[in-house]
BALUM-925097 format. One record per residue (C-alpha): x, y, z; residue in one letter; residue number from 1. Coordinates in nm, 3 decimals. Example, Ala and Ser with C-alpha at 12.3 -4.5 7.8 and 13.67 -1.06 7.14 Angstrom:
BEGIN
<<1.230,-0.450,0.780>,'A',1>;
<<1.367,-0.106,0.714>,'S',2>;
***
This chain:
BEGIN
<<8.870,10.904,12.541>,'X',1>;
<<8.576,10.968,12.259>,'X',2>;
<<8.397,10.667,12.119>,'X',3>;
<<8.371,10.851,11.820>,'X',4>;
<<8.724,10.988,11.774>,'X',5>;
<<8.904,10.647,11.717>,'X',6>;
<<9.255,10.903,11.776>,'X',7>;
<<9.178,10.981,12.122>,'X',8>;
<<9.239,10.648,12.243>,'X',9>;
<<9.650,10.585,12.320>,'X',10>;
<<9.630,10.263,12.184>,'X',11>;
<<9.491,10.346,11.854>,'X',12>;
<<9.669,10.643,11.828>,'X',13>;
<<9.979,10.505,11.853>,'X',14>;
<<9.860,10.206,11.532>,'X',15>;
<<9.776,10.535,11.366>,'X',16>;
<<10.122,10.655,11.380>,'X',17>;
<<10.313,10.351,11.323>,'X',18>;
<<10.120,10.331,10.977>,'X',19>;
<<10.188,10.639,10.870>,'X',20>;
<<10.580,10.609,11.005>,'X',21>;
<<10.632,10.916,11.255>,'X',22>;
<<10.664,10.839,11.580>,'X',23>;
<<10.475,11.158,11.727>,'X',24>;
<<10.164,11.370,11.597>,'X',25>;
<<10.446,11.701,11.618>,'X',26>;
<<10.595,11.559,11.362>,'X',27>;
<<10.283,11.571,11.132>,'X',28>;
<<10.306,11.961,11.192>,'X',29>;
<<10.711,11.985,11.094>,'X',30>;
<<10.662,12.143,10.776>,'X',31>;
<<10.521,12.438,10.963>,'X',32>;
<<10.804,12.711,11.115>,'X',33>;
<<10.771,12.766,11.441>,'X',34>;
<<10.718,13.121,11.431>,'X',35>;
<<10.371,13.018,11.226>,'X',36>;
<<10.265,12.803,11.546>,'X',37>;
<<10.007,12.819,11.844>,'X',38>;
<<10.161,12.723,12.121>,'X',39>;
<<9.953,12.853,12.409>,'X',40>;
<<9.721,12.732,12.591>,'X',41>;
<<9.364,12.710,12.415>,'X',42>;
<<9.165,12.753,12.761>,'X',43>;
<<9.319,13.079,12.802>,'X',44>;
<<9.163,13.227,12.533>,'X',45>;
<<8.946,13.541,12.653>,'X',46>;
<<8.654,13.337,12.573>,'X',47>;
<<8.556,13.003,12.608>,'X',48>;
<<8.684,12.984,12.971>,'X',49>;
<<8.799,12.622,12.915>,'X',50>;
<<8.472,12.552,12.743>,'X',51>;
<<8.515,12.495,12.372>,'X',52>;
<<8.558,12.837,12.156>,'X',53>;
<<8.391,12.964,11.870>,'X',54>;
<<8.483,12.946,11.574>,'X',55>;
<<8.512,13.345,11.513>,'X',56>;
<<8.739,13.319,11.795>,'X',57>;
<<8.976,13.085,11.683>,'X',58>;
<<8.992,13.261,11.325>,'X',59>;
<<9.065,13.619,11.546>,'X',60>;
<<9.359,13.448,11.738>,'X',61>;
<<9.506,13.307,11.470>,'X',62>;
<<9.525,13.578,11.268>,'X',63>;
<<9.659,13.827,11.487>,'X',64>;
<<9.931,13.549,11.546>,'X',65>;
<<9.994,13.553,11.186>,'X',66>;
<<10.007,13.941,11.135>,'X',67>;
<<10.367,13.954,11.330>,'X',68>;
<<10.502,13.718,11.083>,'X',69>;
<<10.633,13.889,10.803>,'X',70>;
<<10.476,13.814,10.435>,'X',71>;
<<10.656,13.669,10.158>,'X',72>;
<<10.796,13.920,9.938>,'X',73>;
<<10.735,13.754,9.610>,'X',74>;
<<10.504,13.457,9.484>,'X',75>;
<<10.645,13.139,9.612>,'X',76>;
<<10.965,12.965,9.439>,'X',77>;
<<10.792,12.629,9.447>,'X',78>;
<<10.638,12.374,9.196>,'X',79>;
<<10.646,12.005,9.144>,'X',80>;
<<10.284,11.943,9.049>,'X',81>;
<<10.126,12.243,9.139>,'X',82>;
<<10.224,12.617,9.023>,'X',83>;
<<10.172,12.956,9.122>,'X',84>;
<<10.027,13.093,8.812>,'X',85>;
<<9.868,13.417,8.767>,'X',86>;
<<9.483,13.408,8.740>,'X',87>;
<<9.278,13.650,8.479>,'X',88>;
<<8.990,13.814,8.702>,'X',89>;
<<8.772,13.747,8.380>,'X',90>;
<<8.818,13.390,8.479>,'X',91>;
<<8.743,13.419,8.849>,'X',92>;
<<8.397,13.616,8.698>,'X',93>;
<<8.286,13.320,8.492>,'X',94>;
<<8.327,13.055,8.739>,'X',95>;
<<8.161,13.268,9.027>,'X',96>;
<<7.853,13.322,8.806>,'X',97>;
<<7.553,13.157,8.968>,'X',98>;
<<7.514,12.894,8.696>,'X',99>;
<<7.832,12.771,8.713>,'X',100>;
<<7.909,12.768,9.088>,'X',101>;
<<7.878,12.405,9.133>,'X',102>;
<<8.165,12.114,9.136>,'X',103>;
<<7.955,11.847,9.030>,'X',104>;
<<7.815,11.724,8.739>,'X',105>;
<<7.433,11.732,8.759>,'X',106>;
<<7.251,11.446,8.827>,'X',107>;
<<6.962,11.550,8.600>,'X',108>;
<<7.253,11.646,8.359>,'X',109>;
<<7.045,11.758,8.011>,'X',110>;
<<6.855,12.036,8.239>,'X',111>;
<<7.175,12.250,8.262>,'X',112>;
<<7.249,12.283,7.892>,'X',113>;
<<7.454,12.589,7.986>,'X',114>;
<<7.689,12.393,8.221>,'X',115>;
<<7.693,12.072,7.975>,'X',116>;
<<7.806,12.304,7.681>,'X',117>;
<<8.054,12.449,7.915>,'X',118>;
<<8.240,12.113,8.026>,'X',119>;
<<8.209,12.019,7.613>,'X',120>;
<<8.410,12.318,7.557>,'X',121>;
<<8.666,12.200,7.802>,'X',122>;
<<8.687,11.856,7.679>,'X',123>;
<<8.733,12.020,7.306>,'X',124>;
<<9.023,12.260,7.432>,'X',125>;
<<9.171,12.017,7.603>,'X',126>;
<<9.179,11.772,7.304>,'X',127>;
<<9.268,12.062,7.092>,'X',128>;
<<9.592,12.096,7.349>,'X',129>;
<<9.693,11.729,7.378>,'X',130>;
<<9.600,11.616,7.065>,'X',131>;
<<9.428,11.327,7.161>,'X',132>;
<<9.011,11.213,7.050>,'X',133>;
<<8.874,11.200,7.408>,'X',134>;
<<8.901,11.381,7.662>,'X',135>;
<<8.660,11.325,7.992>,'X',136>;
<<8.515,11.577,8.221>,'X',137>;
<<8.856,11.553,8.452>,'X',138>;
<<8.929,11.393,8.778>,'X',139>;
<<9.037,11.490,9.092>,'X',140>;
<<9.382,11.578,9.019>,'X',141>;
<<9.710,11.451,8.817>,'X',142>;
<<9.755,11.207,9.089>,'X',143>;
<<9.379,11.037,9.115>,'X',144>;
<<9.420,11.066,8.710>,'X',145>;
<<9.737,10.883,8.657>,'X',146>;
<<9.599,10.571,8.922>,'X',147>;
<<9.272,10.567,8.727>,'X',148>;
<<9.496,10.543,8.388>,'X',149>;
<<9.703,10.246,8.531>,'X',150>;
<<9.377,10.059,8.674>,'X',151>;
<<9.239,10.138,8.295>,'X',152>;
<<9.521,9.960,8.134>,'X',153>;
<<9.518,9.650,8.289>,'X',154>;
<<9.152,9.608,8.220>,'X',155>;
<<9.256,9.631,7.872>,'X',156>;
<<9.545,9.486,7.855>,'X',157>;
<<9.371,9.166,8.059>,'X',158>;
<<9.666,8.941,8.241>,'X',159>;
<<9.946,9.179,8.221>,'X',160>;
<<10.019,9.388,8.582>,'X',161>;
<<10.297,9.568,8.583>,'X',162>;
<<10.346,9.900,8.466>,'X',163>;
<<10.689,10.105,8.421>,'X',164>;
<<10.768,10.420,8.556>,'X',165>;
<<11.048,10.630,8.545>,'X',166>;
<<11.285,10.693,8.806>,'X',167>;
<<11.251,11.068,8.854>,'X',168>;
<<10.850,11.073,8.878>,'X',169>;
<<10.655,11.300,9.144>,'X',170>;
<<10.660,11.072,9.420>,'X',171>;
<<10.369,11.149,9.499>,'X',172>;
<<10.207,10.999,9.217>,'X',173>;
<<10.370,10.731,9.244>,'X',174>;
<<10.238,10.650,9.590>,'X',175>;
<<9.915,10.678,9.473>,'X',176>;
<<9.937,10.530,9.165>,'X',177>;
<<10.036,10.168,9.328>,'X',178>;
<<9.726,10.211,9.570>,'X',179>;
<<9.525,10.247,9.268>,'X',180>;
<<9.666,9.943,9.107>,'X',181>;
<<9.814,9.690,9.394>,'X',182>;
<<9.474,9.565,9.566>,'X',183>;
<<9.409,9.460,9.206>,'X',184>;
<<9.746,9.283,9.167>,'X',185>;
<<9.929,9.546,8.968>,'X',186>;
<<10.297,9.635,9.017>,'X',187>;
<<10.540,9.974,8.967>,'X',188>;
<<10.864,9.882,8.807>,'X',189>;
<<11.086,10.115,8.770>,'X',190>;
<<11.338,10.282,8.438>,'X',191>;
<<11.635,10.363,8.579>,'X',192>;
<<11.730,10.712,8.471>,'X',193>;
<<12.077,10.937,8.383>,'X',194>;
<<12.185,11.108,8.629>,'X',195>;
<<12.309,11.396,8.417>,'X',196>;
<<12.039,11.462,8.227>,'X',197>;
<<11.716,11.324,8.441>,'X',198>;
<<11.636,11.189,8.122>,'X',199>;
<<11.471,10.764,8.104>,'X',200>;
<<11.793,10.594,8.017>,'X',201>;
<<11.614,10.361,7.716>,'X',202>;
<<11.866,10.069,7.758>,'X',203>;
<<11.681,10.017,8.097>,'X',204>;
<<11.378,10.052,7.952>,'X',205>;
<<11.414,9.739,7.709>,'X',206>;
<<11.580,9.519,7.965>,'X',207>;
<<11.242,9.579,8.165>,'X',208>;
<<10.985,9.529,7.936>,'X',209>;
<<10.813,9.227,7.864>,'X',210>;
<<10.450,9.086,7.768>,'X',211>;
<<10.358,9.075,8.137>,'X',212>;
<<10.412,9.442,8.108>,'X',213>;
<<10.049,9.668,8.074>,'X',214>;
<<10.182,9.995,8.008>,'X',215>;
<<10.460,10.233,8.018>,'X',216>;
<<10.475,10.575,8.191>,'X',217>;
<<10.637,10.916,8.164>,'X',218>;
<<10.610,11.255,8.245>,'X',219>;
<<10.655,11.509,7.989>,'X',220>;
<<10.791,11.751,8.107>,'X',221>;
<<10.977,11.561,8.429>,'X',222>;
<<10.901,11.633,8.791>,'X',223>;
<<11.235,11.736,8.770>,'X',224>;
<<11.206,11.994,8.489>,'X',225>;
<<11.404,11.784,8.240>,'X',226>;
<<11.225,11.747,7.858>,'X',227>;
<<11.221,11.404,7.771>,'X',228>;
<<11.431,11.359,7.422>,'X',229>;
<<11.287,10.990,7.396>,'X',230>;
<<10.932,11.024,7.437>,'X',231>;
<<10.814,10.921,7.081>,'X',232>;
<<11.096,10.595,7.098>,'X',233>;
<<10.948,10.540,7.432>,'X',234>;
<<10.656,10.533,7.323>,'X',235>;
<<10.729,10.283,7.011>,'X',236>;
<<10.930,10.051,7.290>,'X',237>;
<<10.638,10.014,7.425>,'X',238>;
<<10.400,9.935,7.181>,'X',239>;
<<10.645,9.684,7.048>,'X',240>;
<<10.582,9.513,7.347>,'X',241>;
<<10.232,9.520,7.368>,'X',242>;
<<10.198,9.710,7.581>,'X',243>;
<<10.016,10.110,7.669>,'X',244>;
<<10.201,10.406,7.628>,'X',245>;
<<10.025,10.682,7.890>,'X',246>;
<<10.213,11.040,7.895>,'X',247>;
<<10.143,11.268,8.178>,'X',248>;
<<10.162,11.633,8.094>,'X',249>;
<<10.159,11.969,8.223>,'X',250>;
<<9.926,12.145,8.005>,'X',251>;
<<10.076,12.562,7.965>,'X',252>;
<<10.434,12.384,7.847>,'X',253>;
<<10.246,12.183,7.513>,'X',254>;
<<10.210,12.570,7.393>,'X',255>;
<<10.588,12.527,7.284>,'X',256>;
<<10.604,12.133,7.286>,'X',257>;
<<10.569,11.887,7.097>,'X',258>;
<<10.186,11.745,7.213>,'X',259>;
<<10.138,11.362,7.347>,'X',260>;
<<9.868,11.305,7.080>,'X',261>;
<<10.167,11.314,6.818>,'X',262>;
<<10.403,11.095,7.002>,'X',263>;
<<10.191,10.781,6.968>,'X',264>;
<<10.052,10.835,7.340>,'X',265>;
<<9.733,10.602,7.395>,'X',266>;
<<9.614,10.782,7.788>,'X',267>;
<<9.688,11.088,7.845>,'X',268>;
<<9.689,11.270,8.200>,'X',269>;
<<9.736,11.563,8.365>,'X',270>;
<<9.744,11.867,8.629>,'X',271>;
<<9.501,12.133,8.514>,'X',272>;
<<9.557,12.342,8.823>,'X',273>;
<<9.793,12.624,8.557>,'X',274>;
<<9.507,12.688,8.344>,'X',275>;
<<9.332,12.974,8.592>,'X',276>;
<<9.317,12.776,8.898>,'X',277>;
<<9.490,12.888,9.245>,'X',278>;
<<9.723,12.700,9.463>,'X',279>;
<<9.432,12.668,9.724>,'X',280>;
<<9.629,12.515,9.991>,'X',281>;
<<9.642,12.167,9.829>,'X',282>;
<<9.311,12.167,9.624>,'X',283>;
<<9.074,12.120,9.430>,'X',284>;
<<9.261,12.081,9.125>,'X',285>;
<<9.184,11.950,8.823>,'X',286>;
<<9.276,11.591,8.693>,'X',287>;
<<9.329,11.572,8.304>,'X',288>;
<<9.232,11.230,8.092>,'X',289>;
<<9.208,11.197,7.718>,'X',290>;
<<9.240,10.891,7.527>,'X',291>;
<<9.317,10.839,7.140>,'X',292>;
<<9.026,10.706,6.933>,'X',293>;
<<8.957,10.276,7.008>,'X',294>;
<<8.685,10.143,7.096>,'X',295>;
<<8.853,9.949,7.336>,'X',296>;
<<9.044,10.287,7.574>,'X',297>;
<<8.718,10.471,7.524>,'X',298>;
<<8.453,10.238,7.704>,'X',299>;
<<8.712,10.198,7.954>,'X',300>;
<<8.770,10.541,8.051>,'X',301>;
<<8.658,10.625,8.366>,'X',302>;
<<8.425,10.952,8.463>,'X',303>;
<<8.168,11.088,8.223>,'X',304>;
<<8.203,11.261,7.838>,'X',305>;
<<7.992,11.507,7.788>,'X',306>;
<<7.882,11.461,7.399>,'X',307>;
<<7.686,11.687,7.105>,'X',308>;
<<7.372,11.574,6.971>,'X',309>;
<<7.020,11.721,6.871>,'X',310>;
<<6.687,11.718,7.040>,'X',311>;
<<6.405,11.610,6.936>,'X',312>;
<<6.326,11.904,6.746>,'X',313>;
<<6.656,11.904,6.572>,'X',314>;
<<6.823,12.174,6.802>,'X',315>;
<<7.182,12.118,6.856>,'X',316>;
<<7.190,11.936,7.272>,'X',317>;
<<7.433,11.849,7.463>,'X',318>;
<<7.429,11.485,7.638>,'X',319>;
<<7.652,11.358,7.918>,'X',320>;
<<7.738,10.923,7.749>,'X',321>;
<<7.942,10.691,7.847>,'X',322>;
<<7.867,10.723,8.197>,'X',323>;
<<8.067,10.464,8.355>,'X',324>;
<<8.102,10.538,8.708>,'X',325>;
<<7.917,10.333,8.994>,'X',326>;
<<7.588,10.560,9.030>,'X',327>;
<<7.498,10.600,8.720>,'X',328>;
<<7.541,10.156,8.619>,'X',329>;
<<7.593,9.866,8.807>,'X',330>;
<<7.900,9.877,9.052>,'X',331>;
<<8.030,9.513,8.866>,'X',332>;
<<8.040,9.756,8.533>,'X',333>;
<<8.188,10.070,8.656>,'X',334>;
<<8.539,10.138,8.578>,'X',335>;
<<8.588,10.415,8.861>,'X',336>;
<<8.412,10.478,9.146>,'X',337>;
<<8.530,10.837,9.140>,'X',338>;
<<8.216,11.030,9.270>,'X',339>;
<<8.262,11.404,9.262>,'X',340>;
<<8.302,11.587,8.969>,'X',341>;
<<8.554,11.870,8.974>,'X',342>;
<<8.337,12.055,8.709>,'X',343>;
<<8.384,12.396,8.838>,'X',344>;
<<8.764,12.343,8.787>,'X',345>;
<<8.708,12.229,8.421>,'X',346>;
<<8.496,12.520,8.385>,'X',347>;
<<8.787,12.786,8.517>,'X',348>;
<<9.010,12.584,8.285>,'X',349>;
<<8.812,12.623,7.963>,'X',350>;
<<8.781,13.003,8.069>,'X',351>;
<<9.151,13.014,8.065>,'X',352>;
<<9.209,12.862,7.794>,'X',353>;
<<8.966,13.032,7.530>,'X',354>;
<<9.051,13.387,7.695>,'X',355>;
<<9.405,13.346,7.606>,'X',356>;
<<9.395,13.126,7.328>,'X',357>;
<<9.637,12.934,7.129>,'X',358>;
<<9.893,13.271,7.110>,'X',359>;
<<9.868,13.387,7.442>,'X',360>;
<<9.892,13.038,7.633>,'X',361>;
<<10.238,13.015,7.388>,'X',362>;
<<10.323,13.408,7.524>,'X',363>;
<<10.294,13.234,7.904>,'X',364>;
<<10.484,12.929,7.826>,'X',365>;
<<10.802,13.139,7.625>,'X',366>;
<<10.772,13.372,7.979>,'X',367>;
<<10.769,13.055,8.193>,'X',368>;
<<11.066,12.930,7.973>,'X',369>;
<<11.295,13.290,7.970>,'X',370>;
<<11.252,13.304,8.387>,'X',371>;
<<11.333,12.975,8.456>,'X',372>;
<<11.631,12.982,8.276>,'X',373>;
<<11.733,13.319,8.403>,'X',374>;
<<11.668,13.215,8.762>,'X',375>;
<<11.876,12.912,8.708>,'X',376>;
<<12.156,13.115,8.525>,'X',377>;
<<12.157,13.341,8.812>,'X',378>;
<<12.205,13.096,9.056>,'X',379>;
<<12.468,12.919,8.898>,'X',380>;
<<12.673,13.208,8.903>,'X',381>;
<<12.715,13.195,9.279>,'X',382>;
<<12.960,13.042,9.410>,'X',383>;
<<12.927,12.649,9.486>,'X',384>;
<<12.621,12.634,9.339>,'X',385>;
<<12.527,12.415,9.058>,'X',386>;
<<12.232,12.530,8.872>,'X',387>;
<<12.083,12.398,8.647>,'X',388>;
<<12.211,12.061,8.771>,'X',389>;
<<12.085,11.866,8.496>,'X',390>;
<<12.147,11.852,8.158>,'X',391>;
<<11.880,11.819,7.960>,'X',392>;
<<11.644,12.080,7.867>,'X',393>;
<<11.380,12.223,8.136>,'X',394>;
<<11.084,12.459,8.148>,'X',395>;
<<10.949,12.615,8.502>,'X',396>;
<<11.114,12.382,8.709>,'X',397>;
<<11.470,12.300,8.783>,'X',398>;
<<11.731,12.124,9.005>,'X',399>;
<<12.002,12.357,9.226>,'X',400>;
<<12.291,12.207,9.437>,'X',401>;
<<12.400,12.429,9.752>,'X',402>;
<<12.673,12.418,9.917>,'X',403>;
<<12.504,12.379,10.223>,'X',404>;
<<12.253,12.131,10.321>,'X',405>;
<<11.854,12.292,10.073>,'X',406>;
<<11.630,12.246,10.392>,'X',407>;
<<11.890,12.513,10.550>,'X',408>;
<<11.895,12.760,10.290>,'X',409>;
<<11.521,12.719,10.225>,'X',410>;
<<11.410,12.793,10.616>,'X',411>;
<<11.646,13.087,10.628>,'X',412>;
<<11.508,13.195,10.321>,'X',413>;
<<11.169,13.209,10.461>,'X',414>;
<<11.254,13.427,10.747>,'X',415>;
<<11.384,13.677,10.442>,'X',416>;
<<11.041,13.647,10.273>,'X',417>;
<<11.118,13.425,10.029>,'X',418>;
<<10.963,13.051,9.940>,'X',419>;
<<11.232,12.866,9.793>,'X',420>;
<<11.215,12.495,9.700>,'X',421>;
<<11.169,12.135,9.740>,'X',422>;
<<11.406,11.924,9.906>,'X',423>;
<<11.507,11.638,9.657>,'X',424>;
<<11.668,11.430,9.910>,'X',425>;
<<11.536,11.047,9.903>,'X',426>;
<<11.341,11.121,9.522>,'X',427>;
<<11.612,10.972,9.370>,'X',428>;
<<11.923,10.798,9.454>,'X',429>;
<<12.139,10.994,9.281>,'X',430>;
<<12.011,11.346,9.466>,'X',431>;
<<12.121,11.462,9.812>,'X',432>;
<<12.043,11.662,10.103>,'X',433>;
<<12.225,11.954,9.923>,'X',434>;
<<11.962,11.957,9.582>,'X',435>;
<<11.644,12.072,9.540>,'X',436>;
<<11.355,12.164,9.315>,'X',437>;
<<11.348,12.539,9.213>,'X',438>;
<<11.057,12.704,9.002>,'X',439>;
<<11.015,13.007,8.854>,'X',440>;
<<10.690,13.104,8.607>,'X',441>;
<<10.544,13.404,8.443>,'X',442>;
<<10.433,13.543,8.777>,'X',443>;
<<10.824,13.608,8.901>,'X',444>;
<<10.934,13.972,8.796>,'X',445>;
<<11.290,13.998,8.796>,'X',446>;
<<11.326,14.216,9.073>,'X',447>;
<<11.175,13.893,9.256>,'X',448>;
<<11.432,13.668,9.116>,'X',449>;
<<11.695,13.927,9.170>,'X',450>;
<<11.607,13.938,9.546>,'X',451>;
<<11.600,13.571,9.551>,'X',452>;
<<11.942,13.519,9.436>,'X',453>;
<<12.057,13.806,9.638>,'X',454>;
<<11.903,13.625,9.946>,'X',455>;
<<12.060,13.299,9.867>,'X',456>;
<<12.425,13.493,9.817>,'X',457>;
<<12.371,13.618,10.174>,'X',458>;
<<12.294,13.286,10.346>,'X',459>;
<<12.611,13.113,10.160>,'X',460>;
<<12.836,13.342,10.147>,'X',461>;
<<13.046,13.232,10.414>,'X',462>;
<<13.038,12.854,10.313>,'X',463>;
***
């Protein structure tokens, strides 16, 4: 047992697990095939004779393990909050440039005019895209963004906690969103949603709202894919009531939407991870916030603006205000105690987005659009599969229904070189082991989405 590695002791190993609800540490790892895994015996490494390795070593062995495992044969099938998206090398040149390479927000901010002017471009693309006033230099992520959004509208709207969600929202979010808001009192209620469309049935909606409630929650477009028809009466519900109306976007599909700022949104949030950053195994993405123009959402807005002014000489400056986070004012003030910056991501972002502009962001989105329907068509056609499974009207992401149980298909898959999927089962109570969520963006040829379908025919075809 280590003193200093609390998980070495049995005892708290075992509280460890129980919180997180597995019942062994292999089932941490259960994502991973079992081709992918390392299951020799560390000490019998060539070196290290059962002292601990280096580092180099480690790195050699694993990757020679790797190498007989064969490669995917096109970019993964997979969204739900994160995309594969290709990445212009002109905007993997600016945000390698030495005075750029940082993710932080300087302390001694107005010394790096460069950088400031840089994350003021952002915020102004950004707001440009959404349609909203103000936008802040980003959070973490979608996730960290949406909690900081429902901790933000309870402060203004004082005495009300509960805020409504729909049904079909990442789960992931969600989870984080009520550890954002509970230690402060603040509930998740739920809008029950139609399970033919995915859509926020509205009925549920007004049976759930009430003055108690602080704001109101969607996702535009759905973790599921589905366009939401009702956003802008949504929206009015919920001012009716009193109460916030915060959208939560992915930012390449506004090219051909309608954007939040003109559907009465008050907070809006965000993944920036499609605008020219990579999958990264999990991170760092980019968290998006912008809030119409009041008084009231703006001093509340957690993180740091980055504003336009002049110096003393009359030059045009650039000034990071509002800085409301704990190291900059007293930790009683601060509305966030978020501490790092993803400024390098905002950067890589605003890269993106003025190197393609307004036309070729909309070119991306109508290619997202065309594949995902295609793949979907495609599917559909096989036999016992229902794809699309919804309804309603979808970009990039999609629900399929297989005859056979989607972790099945989706592991065999893999072995064929293809990543295909999220299992839905457990999102939502009217999805089953046999759904799951399917993507497809402007990186899948159709020789990729050919092969996919082609794949899938094979592992079904004697259901």
């Amino acid at each position: 047992m280590h003193p200093w590695i609390p998980n070495s002791d049995p005892r708290v190993l075992r509280d460890l697990l129980r919180v997180i609800g597995v019942d062994s540490v292999e089932e941490l790892y259960s994502d991973i095939p079992e081709e992918a895994r390392f299951r020799g015996d560390w000490n019998s490494l060539p070196i290290g004779m059962g002292e601990p390795v280096g580092e180099d070593v480690v790195v050699d062995v694993m990757e020679g393990h790797l190498s007989r495992i064969a490669g995917l044969r096109a970019p993964p099938f997979m969204g739900g909050g994160v995309w594969p998206h290709y990445i212009p090398e002109a905007v993997r040149h600016v945000s390698t440039l030495g005075q750029m390479l940082t993710t932080y927000t300087p302390y001694q901010a107005e010394i790096s005019q460069g950088l400031m002017q840089a994350l003021f471009e952002y915020q102004s693309l950004i707001a440009d895209l959404v349609e909203m006033d103000v936008v802040n230099t980003s959070m973490y992520d979608w996730s960290t963004a949406l909690g900081e959004a429902g901790l933000m509208s309870m402060r203004v709207k004082r005495g009300r906690k509960r805020i409504l969600v729909p049904e079909t929202m990442n789960p992931r979010h969600r989870m984080v969103l009520e550890a954002y808001i509970e230690p402060k009192g603040g509930v998740v209620d739920v809008i029950e949603s139609d399970p033919s469309s995915g859509l926020a049935r509205v009925e549920s909606l007004e049976e759930k709202i009430g003055d108690d409630v602080a704001a109101v929650y969607i996702e535009y477009p759905g973790y599921l894919g589905q366009i939401e028809e009702n956003a802008e009466l949504i929206g009015e519900i919920a001012h009716r009531a009193g109460a916030l109306y915060i959208v939560g976007v992915e930012p390449i599909s506004l090219a051909l939407l309608k954007p939040p700022g003109r559907m009465g949104a008050d907070i809006v949030v965000g993944e920036g991870q499609p605008l020219g950053i990579g999958l990264n195994y999990g991170g760092p993405y980019l968290g998006i916030f912008a809030v119409r123009w009041d008084a009231r959402l703006v001093r509340q807005m957690p993180g740091r603006i980055i504003g336009m002014t002049r110096d003393a000489e009359g030059n045009r400056a650039f000034a990071m205000i509002l800085q409301t986070r704990e190291q900059h004012i007293r930790r009683a003030k601060a509305t966030s105690n978020i501490t790092t910056n993803e400024a390098l991501m905002a950067i890589r972002a605003a890269a993106y987005l003025a190197l393609l502009g307004g036309e070729g962001l909309r070119r991306v989105a109508e290619t997202i659009w065309y594949n995902s329907h295609y793949l979907a068509k495609r599917l559909g056609e096989l036999p016992g599969v229902e794809s699309p499974l919804l309804e309603s009207e979808f970009i990039s992401d999609f629900i399929a229904r297989m005859p056979l149980e989607f972790t099945k298909v989706s592991r065999e898959l893999l072995g064929m070189g293809y990543a295909m999927g999220i299992p839905l089962a457990g999102t939502v109570k009217w999805l089953g082991e046999r759904d799951g969520l399917i993507t497809a963006t402007e990186v899948h040829r159709k020789r990729d989405m050919d092969g996919l379908v082609d794949a899938v025919a094979s592992i079904i075809g004697g259901v």
